[in-house]
C-alpha positions as CSV (number, residue, x, y, z in Angstrom):
1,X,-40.3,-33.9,14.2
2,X,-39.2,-32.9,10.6
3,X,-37.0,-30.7,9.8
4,X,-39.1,-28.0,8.0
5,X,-41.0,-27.9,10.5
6,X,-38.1,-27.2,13.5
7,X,-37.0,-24.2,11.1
8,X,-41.0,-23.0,10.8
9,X,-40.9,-22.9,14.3
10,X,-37.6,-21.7,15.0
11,X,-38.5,-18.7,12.8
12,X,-42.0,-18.1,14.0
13,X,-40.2,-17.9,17.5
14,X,-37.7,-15.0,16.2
15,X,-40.7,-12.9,14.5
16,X,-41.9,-12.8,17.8
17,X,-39.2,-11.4,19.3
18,X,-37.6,-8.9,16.7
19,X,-35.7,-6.1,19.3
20,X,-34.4,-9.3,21.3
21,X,-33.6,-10.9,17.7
22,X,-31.8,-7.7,15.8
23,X,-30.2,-7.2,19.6
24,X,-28.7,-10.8,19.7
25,X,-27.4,-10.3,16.3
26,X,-25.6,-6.8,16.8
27,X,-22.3,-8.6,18.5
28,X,-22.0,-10.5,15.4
29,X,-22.9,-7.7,12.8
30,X,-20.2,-5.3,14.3
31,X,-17.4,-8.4,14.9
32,X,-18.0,-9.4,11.1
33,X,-18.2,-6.1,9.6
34,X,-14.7,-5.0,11.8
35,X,-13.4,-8.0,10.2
36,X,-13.8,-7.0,6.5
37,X,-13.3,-3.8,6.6
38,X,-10.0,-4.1,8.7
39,X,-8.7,-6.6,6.2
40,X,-9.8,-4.1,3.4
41,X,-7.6,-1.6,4.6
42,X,-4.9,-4.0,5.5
43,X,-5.3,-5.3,2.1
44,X,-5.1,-2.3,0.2
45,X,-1.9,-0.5,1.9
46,X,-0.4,-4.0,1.6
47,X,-1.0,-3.3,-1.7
48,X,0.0,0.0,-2.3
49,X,3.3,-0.7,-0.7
50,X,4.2,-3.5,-2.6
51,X,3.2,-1.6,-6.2
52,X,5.5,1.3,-5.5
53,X,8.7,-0.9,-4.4
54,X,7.7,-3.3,-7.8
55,X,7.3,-0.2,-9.6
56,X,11.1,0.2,-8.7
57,X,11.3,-2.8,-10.7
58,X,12.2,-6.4,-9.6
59,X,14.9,-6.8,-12.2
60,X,17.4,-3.8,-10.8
61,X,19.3,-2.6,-8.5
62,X,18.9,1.2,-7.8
63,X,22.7,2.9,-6.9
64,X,22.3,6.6,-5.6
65,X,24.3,8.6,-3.5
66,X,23.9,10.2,-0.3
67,X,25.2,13.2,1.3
68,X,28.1,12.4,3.8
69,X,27.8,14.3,6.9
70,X,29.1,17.9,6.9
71,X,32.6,18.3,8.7
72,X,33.2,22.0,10.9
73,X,34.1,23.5,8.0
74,X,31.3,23.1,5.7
75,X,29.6,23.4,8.8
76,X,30.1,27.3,8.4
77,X,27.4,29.5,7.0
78,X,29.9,32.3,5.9
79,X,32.0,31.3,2.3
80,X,32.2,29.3,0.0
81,X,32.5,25.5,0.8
82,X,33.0,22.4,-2.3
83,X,32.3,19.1,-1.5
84,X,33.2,16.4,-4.0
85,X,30.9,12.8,-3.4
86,X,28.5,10.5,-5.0
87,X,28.9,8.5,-7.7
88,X,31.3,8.6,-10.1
89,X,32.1,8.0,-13.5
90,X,34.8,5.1,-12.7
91,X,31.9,3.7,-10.9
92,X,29.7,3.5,-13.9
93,X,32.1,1.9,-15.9
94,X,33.4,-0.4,-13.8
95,X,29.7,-2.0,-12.6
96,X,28.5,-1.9,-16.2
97,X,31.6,-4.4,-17.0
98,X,30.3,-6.8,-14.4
99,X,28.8,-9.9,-14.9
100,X,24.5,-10.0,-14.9
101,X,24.6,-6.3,-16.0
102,X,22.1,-5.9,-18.9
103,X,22.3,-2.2,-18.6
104,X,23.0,1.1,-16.4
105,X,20.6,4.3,-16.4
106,X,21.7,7.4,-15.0
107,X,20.3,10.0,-13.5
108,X,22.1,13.7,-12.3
109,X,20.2,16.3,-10.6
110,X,21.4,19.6,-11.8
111,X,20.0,21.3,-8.2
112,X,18.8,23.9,-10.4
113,X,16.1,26.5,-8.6
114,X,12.6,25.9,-10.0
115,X,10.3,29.0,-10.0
116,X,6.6,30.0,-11.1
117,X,7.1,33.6,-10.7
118,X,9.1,33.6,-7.6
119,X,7.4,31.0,-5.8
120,X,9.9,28.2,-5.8
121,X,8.5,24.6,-6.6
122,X,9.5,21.3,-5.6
123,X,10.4,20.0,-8.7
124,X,13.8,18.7,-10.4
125,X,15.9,19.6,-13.5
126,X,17.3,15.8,-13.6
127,X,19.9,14.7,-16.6
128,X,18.8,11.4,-17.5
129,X,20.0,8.5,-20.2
130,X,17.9,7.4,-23.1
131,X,16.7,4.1,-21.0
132,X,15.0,6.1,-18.4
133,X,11.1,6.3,-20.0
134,X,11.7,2.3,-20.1
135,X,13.4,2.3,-16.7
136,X,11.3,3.8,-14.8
137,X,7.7,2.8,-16.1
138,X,6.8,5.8,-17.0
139,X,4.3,6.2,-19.7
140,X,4.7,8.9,-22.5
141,X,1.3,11.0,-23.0
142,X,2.1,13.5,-25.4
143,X,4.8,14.5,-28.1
144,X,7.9,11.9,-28.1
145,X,10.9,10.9,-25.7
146,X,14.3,11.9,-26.8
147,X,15.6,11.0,-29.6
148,X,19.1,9.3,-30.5
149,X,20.0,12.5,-32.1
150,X,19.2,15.1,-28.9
151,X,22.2,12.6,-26.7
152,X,24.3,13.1,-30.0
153,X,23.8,16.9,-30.5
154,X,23.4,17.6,-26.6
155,X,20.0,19.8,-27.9
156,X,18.4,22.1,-25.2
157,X,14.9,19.8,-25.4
158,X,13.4,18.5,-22.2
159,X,10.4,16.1,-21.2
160,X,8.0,17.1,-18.4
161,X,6.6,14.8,-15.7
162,X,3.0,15.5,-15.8
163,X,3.0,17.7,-11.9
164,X,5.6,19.5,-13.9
165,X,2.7,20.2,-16.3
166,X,0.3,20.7,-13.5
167,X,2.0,23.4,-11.4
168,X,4.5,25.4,-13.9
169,X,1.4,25.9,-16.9
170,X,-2.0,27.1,-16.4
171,X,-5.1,25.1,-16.5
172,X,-6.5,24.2,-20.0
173,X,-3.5,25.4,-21.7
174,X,-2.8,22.6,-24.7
175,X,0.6,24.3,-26.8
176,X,2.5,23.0,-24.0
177,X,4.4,20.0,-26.6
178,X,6.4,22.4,-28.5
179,X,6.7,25.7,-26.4
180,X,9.5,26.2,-24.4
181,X,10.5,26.2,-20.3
182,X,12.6,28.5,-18.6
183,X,15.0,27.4,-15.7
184,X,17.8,29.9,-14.3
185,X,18.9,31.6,-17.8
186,X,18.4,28.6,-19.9
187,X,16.0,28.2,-22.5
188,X,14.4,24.2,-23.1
189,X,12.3,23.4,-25.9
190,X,9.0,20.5,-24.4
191,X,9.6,17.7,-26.7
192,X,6.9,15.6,-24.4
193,X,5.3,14.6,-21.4
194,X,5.7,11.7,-19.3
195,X,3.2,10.2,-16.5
196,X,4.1,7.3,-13.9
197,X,0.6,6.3,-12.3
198,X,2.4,3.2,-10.5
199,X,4.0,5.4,-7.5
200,X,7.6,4.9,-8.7
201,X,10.3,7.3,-6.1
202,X,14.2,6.9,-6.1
203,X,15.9,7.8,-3.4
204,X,16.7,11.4,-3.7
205,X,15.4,12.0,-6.6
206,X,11.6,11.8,-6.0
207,X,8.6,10.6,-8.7
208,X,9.4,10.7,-12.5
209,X,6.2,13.0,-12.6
210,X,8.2,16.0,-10.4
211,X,11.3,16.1,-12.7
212,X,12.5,17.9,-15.5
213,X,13.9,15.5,-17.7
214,X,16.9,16.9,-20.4
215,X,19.3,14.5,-21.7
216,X,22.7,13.3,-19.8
217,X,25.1,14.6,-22.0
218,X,22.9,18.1,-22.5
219,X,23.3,18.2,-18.6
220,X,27.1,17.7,-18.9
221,X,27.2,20.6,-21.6
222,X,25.6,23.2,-20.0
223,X,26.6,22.3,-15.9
224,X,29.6,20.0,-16.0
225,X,29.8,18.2,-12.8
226,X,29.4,21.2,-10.9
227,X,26.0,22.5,-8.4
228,X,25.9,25.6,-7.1
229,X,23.3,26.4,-4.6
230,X,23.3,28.9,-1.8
231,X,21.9,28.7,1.3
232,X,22.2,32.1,3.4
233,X,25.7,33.3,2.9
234,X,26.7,30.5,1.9
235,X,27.7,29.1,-1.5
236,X,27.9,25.4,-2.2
237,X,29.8,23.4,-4.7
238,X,28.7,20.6,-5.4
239,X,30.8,18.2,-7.5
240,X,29.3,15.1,-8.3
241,X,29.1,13.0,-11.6
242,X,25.6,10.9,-10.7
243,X,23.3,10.8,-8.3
244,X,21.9,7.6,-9.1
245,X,22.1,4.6,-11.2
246,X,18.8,2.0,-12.2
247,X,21.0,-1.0,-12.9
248,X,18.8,-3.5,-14.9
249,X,20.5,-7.5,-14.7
250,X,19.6,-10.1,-17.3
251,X,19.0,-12.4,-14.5
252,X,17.0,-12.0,-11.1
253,X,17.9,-15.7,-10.4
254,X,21.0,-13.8,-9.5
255,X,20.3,-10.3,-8.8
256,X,21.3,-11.0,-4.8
257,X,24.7,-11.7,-5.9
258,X,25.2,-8.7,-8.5
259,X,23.8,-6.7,-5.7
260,X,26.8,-7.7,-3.3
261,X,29.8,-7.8,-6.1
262,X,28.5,-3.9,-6.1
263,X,28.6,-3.6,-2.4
264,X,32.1,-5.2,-2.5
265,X,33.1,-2.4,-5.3
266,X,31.3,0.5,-3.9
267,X,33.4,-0.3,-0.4
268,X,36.7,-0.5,-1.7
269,X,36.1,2.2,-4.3
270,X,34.3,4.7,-1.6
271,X,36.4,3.8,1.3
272,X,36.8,7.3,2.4
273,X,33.0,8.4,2.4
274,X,30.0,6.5,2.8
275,X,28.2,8.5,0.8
276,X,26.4,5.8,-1.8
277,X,23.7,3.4,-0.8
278,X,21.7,0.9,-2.7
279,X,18.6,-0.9,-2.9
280,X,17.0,-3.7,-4.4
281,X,13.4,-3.8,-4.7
282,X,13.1,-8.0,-5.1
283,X,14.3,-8.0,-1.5
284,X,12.0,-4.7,-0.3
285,X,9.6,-6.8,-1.8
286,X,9.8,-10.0,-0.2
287,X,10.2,-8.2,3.2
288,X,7.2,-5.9,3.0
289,X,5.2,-9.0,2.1
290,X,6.3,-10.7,4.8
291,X,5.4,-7.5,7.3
292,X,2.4,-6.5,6.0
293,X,1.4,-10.3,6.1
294,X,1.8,-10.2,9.8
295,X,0.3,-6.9,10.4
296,X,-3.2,-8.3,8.4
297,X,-2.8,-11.6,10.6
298,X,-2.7,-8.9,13.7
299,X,-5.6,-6.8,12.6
300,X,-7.6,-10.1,11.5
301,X,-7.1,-11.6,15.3
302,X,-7.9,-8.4,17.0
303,X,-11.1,-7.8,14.8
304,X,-12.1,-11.7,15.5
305,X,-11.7,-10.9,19.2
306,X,-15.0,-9.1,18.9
307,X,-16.6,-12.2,16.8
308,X,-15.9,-13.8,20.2
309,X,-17.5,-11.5,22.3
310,X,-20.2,-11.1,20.1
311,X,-20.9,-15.3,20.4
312,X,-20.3,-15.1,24.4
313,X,-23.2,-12.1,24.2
314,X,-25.1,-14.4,22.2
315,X,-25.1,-17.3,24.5
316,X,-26.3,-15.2,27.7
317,X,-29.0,-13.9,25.5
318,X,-30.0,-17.7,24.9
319,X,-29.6,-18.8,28.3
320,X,-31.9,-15.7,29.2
321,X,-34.8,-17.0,26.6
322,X,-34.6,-20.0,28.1
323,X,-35.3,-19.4,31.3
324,X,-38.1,-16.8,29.9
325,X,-39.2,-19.9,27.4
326,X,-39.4,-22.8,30.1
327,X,-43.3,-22.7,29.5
328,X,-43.0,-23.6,26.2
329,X,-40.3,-25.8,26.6
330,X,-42.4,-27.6,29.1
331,X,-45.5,-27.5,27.3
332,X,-43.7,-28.9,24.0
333,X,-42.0,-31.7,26.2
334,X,-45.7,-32.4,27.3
335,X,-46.9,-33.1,24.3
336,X,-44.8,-35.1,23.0
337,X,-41.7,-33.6,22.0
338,X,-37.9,-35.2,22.2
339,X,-35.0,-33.6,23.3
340,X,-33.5,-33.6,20.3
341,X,-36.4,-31.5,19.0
342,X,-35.7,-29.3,21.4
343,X,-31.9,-28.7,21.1
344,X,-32.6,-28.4,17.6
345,X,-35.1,-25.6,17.5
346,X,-32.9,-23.4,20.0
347,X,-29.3,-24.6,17.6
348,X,-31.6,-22.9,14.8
349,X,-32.8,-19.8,16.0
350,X,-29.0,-18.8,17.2
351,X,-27.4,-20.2,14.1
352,X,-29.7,-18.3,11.8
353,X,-29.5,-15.1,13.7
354,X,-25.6,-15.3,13.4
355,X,-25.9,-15.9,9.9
356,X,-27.8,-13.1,8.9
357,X,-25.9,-11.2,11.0
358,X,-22.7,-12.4,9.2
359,X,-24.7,-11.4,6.1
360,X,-25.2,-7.6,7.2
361,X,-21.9,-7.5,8.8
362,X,-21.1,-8.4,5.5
363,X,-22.7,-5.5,4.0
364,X,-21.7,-3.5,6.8
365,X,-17.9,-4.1,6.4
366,X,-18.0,-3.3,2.4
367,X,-19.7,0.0,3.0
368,X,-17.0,0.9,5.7
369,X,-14.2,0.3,3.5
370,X,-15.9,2.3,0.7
371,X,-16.4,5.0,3.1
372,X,-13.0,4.9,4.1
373,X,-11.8,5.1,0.2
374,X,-14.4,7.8,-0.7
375,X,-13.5,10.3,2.5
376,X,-9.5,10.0,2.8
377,X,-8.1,8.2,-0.6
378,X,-7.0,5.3,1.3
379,X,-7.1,2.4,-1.5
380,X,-9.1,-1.1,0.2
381,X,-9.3,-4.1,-1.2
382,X,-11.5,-7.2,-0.5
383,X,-10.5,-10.4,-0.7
384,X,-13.4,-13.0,-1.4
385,X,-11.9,-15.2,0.9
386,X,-12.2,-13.1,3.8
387,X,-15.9,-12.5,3.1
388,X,-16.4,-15.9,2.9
389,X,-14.6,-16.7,6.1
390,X,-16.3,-14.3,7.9
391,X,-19.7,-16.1,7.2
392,X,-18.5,-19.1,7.8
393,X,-16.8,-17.8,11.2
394,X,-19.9,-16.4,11.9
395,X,-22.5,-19.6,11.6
396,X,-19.7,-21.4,13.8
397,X,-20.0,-19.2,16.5
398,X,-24.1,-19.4,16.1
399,X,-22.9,-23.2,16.8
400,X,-20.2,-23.1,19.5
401,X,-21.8,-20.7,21.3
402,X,-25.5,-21.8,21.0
403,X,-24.9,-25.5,21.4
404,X,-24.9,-24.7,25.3
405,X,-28.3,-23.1,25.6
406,X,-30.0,-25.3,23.5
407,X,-28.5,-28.1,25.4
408,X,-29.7,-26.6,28.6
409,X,-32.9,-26.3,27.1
410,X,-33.7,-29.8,25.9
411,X,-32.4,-30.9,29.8
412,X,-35.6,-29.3,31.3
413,X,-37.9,-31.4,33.0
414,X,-41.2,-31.5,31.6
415,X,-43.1,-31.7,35.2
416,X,-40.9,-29.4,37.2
417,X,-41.3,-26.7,34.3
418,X,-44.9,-26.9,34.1
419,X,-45.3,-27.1,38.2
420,X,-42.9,-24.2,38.5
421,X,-45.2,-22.0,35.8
C-alpha cells in the first residue's frame, strides 16, 4: 500500500473520531506545554541571577564590612555606646599596593536620616570615589558625574540614583539637575542623576539607584569618620573609615589569588573582629550557574514525567481503538491488506496526534510563560532548543508508546476477527 495513501487513511480515521482524537492528545499537550514553560521560568531567574552577580562585575573583588556582634555593653539601650570597625584606611593602602590591583573604589555610608517630610525613606547618603559611575555600571541620565575639581574643593554637590528622584521629588517635576537636596542641616547642590537597570547591590550598601552619592573627601569634610544614630535612648558612635571597597584587578586569570592575598591581609590585619567580608562575583558566578543548571535539569525531568504519562495514556487509548476497530482491521486483512499496512496506519494516527499535540503544547507553554511575565514580573526566557526538544520528545513518544498497539493490531487474525464480529 503507498504511503500517501496509509496517511489518507490514517487521517480520515482521526476525522472520525475527533473527542477520542483531541482526548488522546491532551496528555501530551499539557506534558509539552509544562515542559516549556517550566524551562521559561527556570530560564529566566537563571538569568536574572546571574545579571545581578555580573553586574557586580567579573573583574573585582567587592571588600565591605560587617557589623561584629554587640558585646553586654553596647547591648544596653540607655547611653551612649562607640564602636570602632570596618575598614580602614591602612587597609586601603595596603591592598591598593598589591600585585593585580588596577584600582580601589570606596564607598562610606554617612548613616544619615533620609526624610520626605517626616516620613523617613530607605535611601543612603553614601561618600563615594570618582571611579564609582564606572564601577558600578551605572548609567548617567541627566546633568554630569563629579568633576575632578568637586574631590579637590570637597564642594557640597551630590548625584541622585534615579529612586532617589522617584520618591524625594514630585511627579513631573524637571528643575531637579541644578536645585538643591536637604539632608539633616546640610544643604547639596544635584549635579546629576544616575540609573543602574542591570540590578547591581553591594552588600550593605543596597542599589546605586537608592543612594545619595556626594564625593569621598566632601563626606570626610563634613562627617569625619564619625556616625551618629540613635535608636531609643540610645546614642551610637559609629567610627568607621569605609564601608566598602570595589577592587577592580588587571587580570581575572588571577583574580582567585588576589582574592586570597586579601583574605590573608584582612585576617592578620582584623584579627580582633571579624567584621569585613568579601566577595567575588567570577566565583558567585560560576556557582549560581552550576545550581541553577541543576535546578532546570530538576524542573525539566519532573515536567517530562508527565510526557510519560501522557504516552502511557496514549497507548491504552490505542489498545482501546483496537479492540473497538477489529472490524476494520479484519475487513482490511480480508481484502488484501499486509501487516505492515496495518502497523503502519495505527504508528501514524498516534504519531500525528502526538505531534500536533507537541505543536499546541507548544503554543500552550509560550502563552503560560507570557502569562506568568505579564501578571507577576517574573522575566521567562525560551530557549529554541527546548521547543525543539519538546517536539521532538513528543513524536518519540507517539512512537514508543504506539508501536505496541499497532503491533497488536497488525497480529489480528483476519478469520477470527471477522467470525467474532
Amino acid at each position: 500500500m503507498l504511503i500517501r495513501d496509509l496517511f489518507r487513511l490514517s487521517f480520515h480515521n482521526l476525522l472520525l473520531h475527533k473527542v477520542r482524537s483531541t482526548l488522546t492528545s491532551l496528555g501530551v499537550i499539557f506534558g509539552v506545554g509544562s515542559v516549556i514553560a517550566m524551562l521559561s521560568i527556570s530560564e529566566g531567574a537563571k538569568q536574572t541571577a546571574l545579571a545581578q552577580i555580573e553586574a557586580m562585575g567579573i573583574d573585582k573583588i567587592i571588600v565591605f564590612a560587617e557589623k561584629p556582634p554587640p558585646t553586654s555593653r553596647e547591648s544596653s539601650d540607655q547611653g551612649s555606646v562607640s564602636e570602632s570597625y570596618g575598614l580602614t584606611e591602612r587597609d586601603f593602602g595596603h591592598i591598593n599596593k598589591m600585585d593585580n590591583i588596577d584600582r580601589i573604589t570606596p564607598l562610606r555610608n554617612a548613616r544619615k536620616r533620609i526624610l520626605r517630610g517626616l516620613r523617613p525613606l530607605d535611601l543612603k547618603l553614601v561618600g563615594v570615589g570618582q571611579s564609582f559611575l564606572e564601577d558600578s555600571a551605572s548609567t548617567l541620565v541627566r546633568g554630569r558625574w563629579f568633576a575632578p575639581a568637586d574631590f579637590k574643593n570637597a564642594t557640597n554637590v551630590c548625584v541622585i540614583g534615579s529612586e532617589v528622584k522617584r520618591k524625594m521629588f514630585t511627579l513631573g517635576k524637571t528643575n531637579i539637575v541644578g536645585g538643591t537636596l536637604r539632608v539633616e542641616g546640610q544643604v547639596y547642590r544635584i549635579v546629576g542623576i544616575i540609573e543602574n537597570d542591570i540590578g547591581t547591590q553591594y552588600p550593605g550598601i543596597g542599589s546605586p539607584n537608592d543612594l545619595i552619592c556626594i564625593p569621598m573627601v566632601t563626606s570626610n569634610a563634613l562627617f569625619g569618620n564619625y556616625a551618629i544614630t540613635r535608636e531609643g535612648r540610645s546614642t551610637q558612635i559609629s567610627i568607621i573609615d569605609y564601608d566598602l571597597f570595589i577592587v577592580r584587578v588587571l587580570d581575572i586569570m588571577h583574580i582567585d589569588d588576589t582574592s586570597k592575598r586579601i583574605i590573608s591581609y584582612l585576617q592578620k590585619a582584623h584579627s580582633e573582629n571579624k567584621d569585613w567580608g568579601l566577595l567575588v562575583p567570577l566565583d558567585l558566578l560560576k556557582q549560581k550557574e552550576q545550581t541553577q543548571n541543576i535546578f532546570t535539569i530538576v524542573m525539566g525531568s519532573i515536567a517530562g514525567i508527565s510526557l510519560i504519562v501522557g504516552g502511557i495514556g496514549i497507548m491504552n487509548i490505542m489498545l482501546a481503538s483496537v479492540y473497538e476497530r477489529r472490524k476494520e482491521i479484519g475487513t482490511r486483512r480480508a481484502l488484501g491488506a499486509q501487516k505492515l499496512d496495518i502497523l503502519f496506519q495505527f504508528l501514524i494516527e498516534t504519531v500525528f496526534l502526538t505531534s500536533l499535540g507537541g505543536v499546541l503544547g507548544i503554543m500552550l507553554g509560550l502563552g503560560i510563560a507570557s502569562l506568568i511575565t505579564y501578571y507577576t514580573g517574573m522575566p521567562t526566557v525560551y530557549l529554541w532548543w527546548s521547543v525543539v526538544l519538546s517536539l521532538l520528545i513528543s513524536s518519540l513518544v507517539g512512537v514508543v508508546f504506539g508501536t505496541y498497539p499497532a503491533w497488536k493490531a497488525a497480529q489480528q487474525n483476519p478469520i477470527d476477527v471477522l467470525r467474532s464480529e
